[in-house]
C-alpha positions in Angstrom: 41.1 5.5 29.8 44.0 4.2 31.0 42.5 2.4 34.1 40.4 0.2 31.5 41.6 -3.6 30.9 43.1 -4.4 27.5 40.2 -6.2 26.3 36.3 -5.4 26.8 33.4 -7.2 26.9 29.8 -7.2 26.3 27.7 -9.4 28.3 23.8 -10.2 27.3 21.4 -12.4 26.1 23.4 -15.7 27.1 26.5 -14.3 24.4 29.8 -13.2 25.6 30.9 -10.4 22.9 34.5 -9.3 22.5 34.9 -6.0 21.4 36.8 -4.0 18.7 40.5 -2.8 19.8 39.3 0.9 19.8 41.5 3.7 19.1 40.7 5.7 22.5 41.7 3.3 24.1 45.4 3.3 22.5 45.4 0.9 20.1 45.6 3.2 17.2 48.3 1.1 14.9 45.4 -1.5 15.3 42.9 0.5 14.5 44.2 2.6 11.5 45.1 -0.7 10.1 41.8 -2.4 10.3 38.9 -0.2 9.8 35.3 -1.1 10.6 33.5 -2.1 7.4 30.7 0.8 7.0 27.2 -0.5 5.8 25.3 0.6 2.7 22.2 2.6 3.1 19.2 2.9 0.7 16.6 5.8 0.9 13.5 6.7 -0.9 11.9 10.1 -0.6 8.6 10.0 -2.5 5.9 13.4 -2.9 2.9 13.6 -4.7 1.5 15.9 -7.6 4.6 16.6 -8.9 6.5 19.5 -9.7 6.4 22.7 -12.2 7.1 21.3 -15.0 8.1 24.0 -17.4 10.5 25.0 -13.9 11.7 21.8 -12.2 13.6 20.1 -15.3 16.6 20.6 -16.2 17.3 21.9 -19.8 17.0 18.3 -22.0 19.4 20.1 -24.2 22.3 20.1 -21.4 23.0 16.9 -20.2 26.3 15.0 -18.9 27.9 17.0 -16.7 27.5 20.3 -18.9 24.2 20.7 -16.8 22.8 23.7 -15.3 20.1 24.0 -12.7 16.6 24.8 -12.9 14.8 27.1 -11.0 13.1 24.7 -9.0 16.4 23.0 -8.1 18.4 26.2 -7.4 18.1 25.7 -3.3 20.5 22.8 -4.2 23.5 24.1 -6.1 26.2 23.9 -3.0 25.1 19.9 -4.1 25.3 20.4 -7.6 28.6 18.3 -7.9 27.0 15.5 -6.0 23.5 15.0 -7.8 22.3 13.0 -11.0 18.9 14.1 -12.1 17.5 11.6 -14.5 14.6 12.1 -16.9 12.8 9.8 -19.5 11.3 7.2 -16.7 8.0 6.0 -16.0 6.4 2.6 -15.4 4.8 1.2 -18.1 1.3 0.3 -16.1 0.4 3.4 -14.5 -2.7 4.7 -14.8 -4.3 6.7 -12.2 -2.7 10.3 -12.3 -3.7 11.3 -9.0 -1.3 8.3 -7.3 2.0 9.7 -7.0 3.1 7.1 -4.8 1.5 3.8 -5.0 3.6 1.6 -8.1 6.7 4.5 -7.7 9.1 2.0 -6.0 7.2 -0.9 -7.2 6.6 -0.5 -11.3 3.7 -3.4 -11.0 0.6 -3.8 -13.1 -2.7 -3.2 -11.6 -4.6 -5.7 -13.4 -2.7 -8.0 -13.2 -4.1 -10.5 -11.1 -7.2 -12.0 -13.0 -10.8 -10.6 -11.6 -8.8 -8.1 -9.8 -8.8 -4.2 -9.8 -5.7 -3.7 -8.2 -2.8 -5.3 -7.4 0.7 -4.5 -6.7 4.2 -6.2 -5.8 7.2 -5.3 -3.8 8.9 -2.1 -3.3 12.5 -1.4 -4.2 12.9 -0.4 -0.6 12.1 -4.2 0.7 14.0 -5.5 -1.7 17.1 -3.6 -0.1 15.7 -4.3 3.4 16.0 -7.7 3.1 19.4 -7.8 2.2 20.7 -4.6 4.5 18.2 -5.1 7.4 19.7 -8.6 8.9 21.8 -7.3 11.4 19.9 -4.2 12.3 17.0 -3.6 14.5 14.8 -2.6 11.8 14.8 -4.0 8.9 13.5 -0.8 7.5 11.7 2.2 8.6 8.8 3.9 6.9 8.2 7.6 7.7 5.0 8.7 6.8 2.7 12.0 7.7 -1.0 12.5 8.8 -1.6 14.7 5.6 -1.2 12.2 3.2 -4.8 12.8 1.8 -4.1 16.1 0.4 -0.7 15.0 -1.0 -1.6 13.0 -4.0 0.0 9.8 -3.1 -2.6 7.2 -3.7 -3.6 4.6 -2.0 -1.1 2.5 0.2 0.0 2.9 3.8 3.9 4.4 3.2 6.2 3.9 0.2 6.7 0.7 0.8 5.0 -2.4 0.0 5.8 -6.2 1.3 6.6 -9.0 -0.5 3.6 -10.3 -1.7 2.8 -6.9 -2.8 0.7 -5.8 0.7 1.2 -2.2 2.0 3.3 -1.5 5.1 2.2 1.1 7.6 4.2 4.1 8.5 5.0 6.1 11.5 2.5 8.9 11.1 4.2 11.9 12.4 7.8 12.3 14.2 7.1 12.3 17.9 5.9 8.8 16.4 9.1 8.2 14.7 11.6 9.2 17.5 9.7 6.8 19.9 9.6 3.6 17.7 13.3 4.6 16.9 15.0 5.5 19.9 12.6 4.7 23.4 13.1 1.2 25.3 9.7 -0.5 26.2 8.1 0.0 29.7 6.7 -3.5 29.4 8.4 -5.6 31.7 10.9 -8.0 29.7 9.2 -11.4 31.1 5.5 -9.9 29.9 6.6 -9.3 26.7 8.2 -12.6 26.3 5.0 -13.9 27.3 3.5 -11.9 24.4 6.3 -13.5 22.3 5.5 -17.0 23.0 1.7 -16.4 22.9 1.6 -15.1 19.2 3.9 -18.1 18.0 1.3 -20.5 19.5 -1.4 -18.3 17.8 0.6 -18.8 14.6 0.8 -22.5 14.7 -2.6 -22.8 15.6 -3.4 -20.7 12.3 -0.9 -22.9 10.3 -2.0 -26.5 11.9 -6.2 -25.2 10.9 -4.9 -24.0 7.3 -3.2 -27.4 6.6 -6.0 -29.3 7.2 -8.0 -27.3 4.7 -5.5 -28.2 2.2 -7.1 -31.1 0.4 -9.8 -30.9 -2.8 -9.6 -27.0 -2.7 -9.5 -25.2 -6.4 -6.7 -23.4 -8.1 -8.0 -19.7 -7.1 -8.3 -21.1 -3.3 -5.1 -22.9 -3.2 -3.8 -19.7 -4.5 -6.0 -17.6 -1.4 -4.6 -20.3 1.0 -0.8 -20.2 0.2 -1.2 -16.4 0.2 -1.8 -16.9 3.7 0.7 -19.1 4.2 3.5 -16.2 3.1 1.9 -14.4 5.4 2.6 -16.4 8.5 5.8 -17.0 7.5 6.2 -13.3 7.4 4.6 -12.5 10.8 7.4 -15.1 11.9 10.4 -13.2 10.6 9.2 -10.0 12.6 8.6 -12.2 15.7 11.8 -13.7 15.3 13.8 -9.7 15.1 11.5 -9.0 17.8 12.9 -11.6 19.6 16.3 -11.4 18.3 16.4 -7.6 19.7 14.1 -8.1 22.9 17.1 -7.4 25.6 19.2 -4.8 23.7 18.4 -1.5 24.6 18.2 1.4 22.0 20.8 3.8 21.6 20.6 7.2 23.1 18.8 9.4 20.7 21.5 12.0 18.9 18.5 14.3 18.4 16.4 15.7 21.0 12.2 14.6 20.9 10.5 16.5 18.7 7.2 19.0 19.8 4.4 17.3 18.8 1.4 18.8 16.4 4.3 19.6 14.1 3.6 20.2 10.1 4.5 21.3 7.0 8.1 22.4 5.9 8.9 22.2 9.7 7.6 18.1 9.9 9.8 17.4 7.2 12.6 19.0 8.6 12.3 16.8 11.6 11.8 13.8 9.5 15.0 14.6 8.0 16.9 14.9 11.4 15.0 11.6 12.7 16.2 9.7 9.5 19.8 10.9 9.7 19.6 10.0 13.2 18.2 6.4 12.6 21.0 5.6 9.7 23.7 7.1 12.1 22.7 4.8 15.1 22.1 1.9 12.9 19.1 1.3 14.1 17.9 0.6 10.9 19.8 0.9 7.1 16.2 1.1 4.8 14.3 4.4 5.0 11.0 5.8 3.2 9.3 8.9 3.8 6.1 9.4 2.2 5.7 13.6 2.4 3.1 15.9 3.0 1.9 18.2 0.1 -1.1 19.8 1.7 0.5 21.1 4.9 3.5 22.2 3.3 1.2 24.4 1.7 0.1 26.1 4.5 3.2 26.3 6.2 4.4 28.6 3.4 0.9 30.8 3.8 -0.1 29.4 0.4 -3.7 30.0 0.2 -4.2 27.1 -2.2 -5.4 23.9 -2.5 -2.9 21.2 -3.3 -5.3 19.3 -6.1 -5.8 22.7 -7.4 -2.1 23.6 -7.4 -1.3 20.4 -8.9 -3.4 21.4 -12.2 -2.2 24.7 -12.5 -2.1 27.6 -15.1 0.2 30.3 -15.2 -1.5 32.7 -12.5 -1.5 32.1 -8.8 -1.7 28.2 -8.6 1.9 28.2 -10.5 3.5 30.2 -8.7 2.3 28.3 -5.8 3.6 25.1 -7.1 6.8 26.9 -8.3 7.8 27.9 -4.3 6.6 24.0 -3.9 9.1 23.2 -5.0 11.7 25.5 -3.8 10.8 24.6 -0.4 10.9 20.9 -1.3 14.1 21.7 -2.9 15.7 23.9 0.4 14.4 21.3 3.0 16.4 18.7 0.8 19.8 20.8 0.9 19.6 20.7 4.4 19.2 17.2 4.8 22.3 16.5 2.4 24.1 18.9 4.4 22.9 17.0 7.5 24.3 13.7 6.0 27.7 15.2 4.8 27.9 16.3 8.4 28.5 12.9 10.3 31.7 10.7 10.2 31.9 7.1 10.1 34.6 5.4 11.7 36.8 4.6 8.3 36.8 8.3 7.9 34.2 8.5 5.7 30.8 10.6 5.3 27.5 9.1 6.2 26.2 11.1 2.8 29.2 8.9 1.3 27.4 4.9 2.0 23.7 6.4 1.4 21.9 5.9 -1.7 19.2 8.4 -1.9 16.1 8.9 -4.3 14.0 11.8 -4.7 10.9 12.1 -6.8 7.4 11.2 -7.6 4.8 8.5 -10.2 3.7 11.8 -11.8 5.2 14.8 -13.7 2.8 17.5 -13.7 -1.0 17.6 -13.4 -2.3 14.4 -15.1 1.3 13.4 -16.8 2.9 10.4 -15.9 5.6 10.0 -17.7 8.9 11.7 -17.6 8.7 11.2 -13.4 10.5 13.6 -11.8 13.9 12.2 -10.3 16.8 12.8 -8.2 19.6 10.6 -7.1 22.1 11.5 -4.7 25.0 9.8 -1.9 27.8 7.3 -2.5 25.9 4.6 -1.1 24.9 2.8 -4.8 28.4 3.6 -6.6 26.2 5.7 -9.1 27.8 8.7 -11.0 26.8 11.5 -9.4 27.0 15.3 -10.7 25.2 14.4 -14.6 21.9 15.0 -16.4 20.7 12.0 -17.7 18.2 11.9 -20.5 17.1 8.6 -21.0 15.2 7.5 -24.3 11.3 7.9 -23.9 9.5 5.6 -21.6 12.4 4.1 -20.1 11.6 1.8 -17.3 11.6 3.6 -13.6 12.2 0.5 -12.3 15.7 0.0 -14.5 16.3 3.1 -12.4 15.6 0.5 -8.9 17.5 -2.1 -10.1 20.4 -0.1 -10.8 20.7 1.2 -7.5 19.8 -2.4 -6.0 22.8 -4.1 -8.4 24.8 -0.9 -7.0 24.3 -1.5 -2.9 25.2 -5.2 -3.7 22.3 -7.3 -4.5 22.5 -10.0 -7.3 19.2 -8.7 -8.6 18.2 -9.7 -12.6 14.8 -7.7 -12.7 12.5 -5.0 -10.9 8.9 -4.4 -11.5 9.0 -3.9 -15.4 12.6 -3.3 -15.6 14.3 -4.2 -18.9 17.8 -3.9 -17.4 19.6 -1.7 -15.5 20.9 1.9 -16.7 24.0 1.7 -17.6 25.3 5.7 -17.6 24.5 5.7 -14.1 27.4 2.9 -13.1 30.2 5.0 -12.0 
């Protein structure tokens, strides 16, 4: 260390990048005194079909922090201290009970464009992504799993949905996920600029033939048309991250690649590592992970199918659903212990600047209100360690924007919100 000049340097993409006096290299009076700012974090966990609910919830009786457990949360009582489990919260608009997933981070209405079945609008998690993801490779990340057709989510492509309400695909499975997150491109850097440059001519070319459609067009087409103007304008945000991060090589994985074909409780456990992994290079500071029901199921020799188990009476199908959600339960102990386990260079936990939520759009067989949630992490300055039992229909998105007010974003309104809740601000 010694042998090292007082000041390094990074050299790349025409910049000339001082960096940090770094302890190890003996400037610790320097460094104690001026510690890295550490980034907030936002993640979404979503499942489908819910939970048990005479087992999941909490006693409504106990709430504050004189709570107790129930026995579908037990696998997470070394955690007690630092969880919130909230109930009373649905959106307003929902309707299908078999879409656990589609308006959770999103509380739209369906019918609420004119002539038209569906519709939705963006996801908590993009909201946070445009305000953490500027300075990370990523703006977000959305895990996802091939099983997603026996896990009640709905329709949708991950958790998250864009701006103008579209889905947004997700990394299928975690050999997937570790390669999108952590292996350089074999395309030679010139070709891919050359792939750069050719879809921002295709782009204007799009734009140039749109504007000249412009004139005499109706309301409902000049609608269509500057729908697909927001989308060229998004296409030309990614290009310009893709660009912005064409010559910076990916950090070296902090995990090894994971086995391919894997499913069930041991595909979520992955996941978990993979997300950890992507928060603690700062490859990206958004995370979704749409789960897998159906497999999870068979991992656990559960000879049941998950629609089936979803509309359970007492008898085999419960108790089925009931070590559903133990297992969903154990897996998520290990990733808080997983997150409590790395440092970040002011000292603090990665668990620490992480705001996490847990849960699902529907309770229990066809019920969708009283969603199932859990909140967890520093990252949102919420208080942690309390059952909250929120009046009757309280807004799921007042439970978004708290957390998006929390991370630092001067947000009024989510979805349907009403306003944020205000026994969750610490």
């Amino acid at each position: 260390m010694s042998s090292l000049p007082r000041r390094q340097f990074l050299r790349g993409t025409g910049a000339l990048i001082a960096l940090p006096f770094l302890e190890s290299f003996g400037f610790r009076a320097f460094a104690s005194t001026k510690p890295a700012a550490v980034p907030k974090r936002m993640v979404f966990l979503g499942f489908g079909w819910g939970v048990t609910n005479e087992t999941w919830f909490p006693d409504p009786q106990k709430t504050g922090e004189n709570w107790e457990l129930s026995e579908g949360l037990r696998p997470l009582a070394k955690h007690q201290a630092d969880l919130t489990v909230v109930q009373g919260c649905s959106n307003k608009f929902t309707n299908e009970a078999h879409w656990g997933s589609t308006f959770w981070l999103t509380g739209a209405n369906r019918y609420a464009e004119p002539g038209q079945s569906f519709h939705n609008s963006v996801s908590a998690d993009q909201v946070a992504a445009a305000h953490l993801g500027k300075e990370t490779r990523f703006a977000s990340i959305q895990l996802n799993s091939p099983d997603v057709a026996n896990s009640g989510h709905g329709p949708g492509l991950s958790l998250a949905w864009d701006a103008r309400g579209k889905p947004m695909a997700g990394l299928e499975n975690p050999v997937a996920a570790f390669h999108r997150l952590f292996s350089d491109e074999k395309t030679p850097l010139s070709e891919r600029q050359a792939m750069l440059s050719q879809r921002r001519s295709v782009l204007d070319t799009a734009r140039m033939d749109a504007k000249r459609m412009q004139q005499g067009l109706s309301k409902a087409d000049t609608d269509k048309l500057e729908e697909y103007f927001q989308s060229i304008r998004d296409i030309e945000v990614r290009l310009a991250k893709d660009e912005q991060w064409l010559t910076v090589p990916k950090l070296k994985p902090p995990v090894a690649e994971p086995k391919p074909g894997l499913a069930g409780k041991e595909e979520i456990r992955v996941m978990y590592d993979l997300l950890v992994a992507a928060l603690q290079t700062d490859s990206t500071r958004v995370i979704t992970y749409r789960q897998p029901v159906g497999t999870l199921l068979q991992s656990l020799d559960l000879k049941v199918a998950p629609h089936d188990m979803s509309h359970y009476l007492p008898g085999d199908r419960m108790e089925a659903s009931k070590k559903r959600d133990a297992m969903q339960s154990q897996l998520l102990a290990g990733l808080l212990d997983k997150l409590k386990a790395v440092q970040e260079s002011d000292g603090s936990r990665l668990f620490d600047n992480t705001c996490l939520a847990y849960g699902s759009n529907i309770r229990s067989i066809h019920f969708l209100d009283n969603c199932p949630t859990l909140l967890s992490g520093g990252g949102a300055s919420v208080k942690l360690g309390q059952h909250l039992v929120l009046s009757k229909d309280t807004p799921l998105a007042n439970l978004w924007l708290t957390l998006l007010q929390g991370i630092g974003i001067d947000a009024e309104r989510h979805g349907d919100s009403t306003g944020p809740v205000r026994e969750l601000r610490a």
